[in-house]
C-alpha positions in Angstrom: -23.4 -44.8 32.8 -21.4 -47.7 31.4 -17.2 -47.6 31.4 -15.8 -46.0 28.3 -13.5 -48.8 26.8 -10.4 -46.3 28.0 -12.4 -46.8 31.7 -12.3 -50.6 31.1 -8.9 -51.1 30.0 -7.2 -49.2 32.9 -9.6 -51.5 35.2 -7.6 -54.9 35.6 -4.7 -53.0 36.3 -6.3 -51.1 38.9 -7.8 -54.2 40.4 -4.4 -56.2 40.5 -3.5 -54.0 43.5 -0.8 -51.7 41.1 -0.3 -48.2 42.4 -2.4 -45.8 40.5 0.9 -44.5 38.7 1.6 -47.9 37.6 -2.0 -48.6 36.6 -1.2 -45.3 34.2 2.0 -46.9 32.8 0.8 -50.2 31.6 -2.9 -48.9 30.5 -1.2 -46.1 28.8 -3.9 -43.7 30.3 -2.3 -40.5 31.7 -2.4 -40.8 35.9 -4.0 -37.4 36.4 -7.2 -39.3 34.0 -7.4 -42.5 36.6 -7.0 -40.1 39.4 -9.8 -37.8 38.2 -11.5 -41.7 37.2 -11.3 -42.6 41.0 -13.1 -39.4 42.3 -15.9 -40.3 40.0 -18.5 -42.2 42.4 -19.5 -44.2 39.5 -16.2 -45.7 38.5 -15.6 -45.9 42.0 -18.6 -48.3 42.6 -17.4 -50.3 39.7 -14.0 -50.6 41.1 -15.1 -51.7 44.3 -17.2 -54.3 43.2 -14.3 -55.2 41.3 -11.8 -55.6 44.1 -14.9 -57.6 46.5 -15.0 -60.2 43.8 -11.3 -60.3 43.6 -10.8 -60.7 47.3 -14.0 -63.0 47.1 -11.9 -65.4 44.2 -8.6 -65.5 46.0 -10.4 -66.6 49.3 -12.5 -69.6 48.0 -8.9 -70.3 46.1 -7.2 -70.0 49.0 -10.0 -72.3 51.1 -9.9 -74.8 48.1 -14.1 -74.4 48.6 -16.3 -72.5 46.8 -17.4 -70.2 50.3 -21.1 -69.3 49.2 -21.9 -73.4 48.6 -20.2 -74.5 51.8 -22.3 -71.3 53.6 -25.7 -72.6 52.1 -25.0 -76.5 53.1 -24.3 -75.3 56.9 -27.6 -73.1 56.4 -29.1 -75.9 55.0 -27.6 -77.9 57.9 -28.8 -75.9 60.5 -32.2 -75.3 59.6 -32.6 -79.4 59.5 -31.1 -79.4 63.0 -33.8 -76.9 63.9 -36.4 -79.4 63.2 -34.7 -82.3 65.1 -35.7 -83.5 69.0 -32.7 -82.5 70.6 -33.6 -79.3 72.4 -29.5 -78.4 72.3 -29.2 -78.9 68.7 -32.1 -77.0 67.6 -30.7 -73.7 70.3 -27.2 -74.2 68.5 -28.6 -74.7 65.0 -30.7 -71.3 66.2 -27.9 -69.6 67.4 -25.6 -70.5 64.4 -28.8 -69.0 61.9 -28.5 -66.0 63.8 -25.0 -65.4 63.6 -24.9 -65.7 60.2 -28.0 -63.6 59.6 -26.6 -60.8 62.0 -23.1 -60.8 59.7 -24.8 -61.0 56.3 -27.5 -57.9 57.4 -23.2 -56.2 58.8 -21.6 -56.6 55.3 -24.9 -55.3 53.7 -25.0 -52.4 55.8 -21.2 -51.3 55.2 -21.0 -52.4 51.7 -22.1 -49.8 48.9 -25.0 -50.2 47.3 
């Protein structure tokens, strides 16, 4: 079920990394409501997802790179490699594929669905 606009408005504020008391102050939404909000699994999800994206923006700000392209050129980088005639590149370039694979399949497993 979609936020109620109440749900949305409370949401930046809870997302900025305010206290859920403070959240209640400067959404003007009683705390007991965004506490009883926060036990609900759905608003829950949606906050999550919320705060991964944040985190996700302040580190490509903080890298000065956009993360997911610089990922996909050393993907891309590495499966080239893997086709090359150096028998050392193409183990590394393996090696490096599988790393990244085995992390991606981590997150996916402890991230909610």
């Amino acid at each position: 079920m979609p936020l109620t606009r109440r749900q949305r408005s409370a949401l930046p504020f809870l997302v900025s990394g305010l206290t859920v008391e403070a959240a209640a102050r400067e959404s003007k939404i009683p705390a007991g409501t965004l506490r009883r909000w926060m036990d609900d699994p759905e608003f829950q999800d949606i906050l999550d997802r919320a705060l991964n994206q944040r985190l996700k923006d302040a580190m490509n700000s903080a890298a000065g790179v956009d993360l997911s392209a610089a990922l996909a050129d050393a993907i891309t980088a590495a499966r080239d490699a893997l086709k090359g005639r150096s028998v050392r590149n193409r183990l590394q370039a393996g090696r490096l594929l599988w790393d990244i694979a085995l992390r991606i399949e981590g997150q996916k497993l402890r991230m909610p669905e």
